[in-house]
C-alpha positions, -999 to +999 in steps of 0.1 A: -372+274-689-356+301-710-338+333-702-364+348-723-394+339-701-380+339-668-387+371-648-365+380-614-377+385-583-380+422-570-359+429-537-391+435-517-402+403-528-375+388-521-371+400-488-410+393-476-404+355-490-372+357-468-389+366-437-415+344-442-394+312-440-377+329-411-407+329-393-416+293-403-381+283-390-386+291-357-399+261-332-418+288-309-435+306-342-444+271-357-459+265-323-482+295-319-491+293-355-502+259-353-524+267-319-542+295-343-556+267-367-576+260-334-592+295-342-586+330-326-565+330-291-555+352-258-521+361-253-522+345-220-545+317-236-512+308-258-489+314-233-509+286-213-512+262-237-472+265-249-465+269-216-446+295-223-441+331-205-466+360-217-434+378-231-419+356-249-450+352-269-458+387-272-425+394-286-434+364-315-470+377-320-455+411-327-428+392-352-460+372-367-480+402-371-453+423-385-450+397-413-494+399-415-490+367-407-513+365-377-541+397-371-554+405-337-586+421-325-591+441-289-619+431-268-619+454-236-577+447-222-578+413-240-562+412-273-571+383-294-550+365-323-561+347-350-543+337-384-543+360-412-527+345-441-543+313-453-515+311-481-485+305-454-509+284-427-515+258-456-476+261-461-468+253-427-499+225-430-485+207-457-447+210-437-467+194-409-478+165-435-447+163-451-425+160-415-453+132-402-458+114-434-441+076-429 
């Protein structure tokens, strides 16, 4: 590559590609991510499964959906999440392969 065709990154981009492998470095996050490839999911339903406290997973989903990485829809008091980046879930799909490939 030459300095003629390479382009810099913007600080916004920067950032947002920051905080995306932030979230992908966290066990918990990797956890609830990976439970949304089952489809869309409860709070409590993920707390369940984790077996992990309503809170704690609250306070993730909130990271996650800050970062648009996970959306959530309300159904009466229940509030459903589901994944909403396809680009980062095949990421952290292929980090899956690559950490179980022998």
């Amino acid at each position: 590559m030459t300095d003629e065709t390479y382009q810099s990154l913007d600080e916004e981009t920067l950032f947002l590609v920051s905080q995306t492998f932030k979230a992908l470095a966290d066990p918990t996050r990797i956890k609830i991510l990976h439970l949304l490839f089952e489809g869309e999911l409860s709070v409590s339903n993920i707390a369940e499964k984790l077996d992990l406290n309503q809170s704690n997973v609250s306070h993730q989903l909130r990271f996650l959906k800050n970062l648009r990485l996970v959306k959530y829809r309300r159904d009466g008091k229940t509030i459903y999440y589901s994944q909403d980046d396809e680009h980062v879930m095949r990421i952290l799909q292929q980090s899956i392969d690559h950490a179980t490939h022998h």
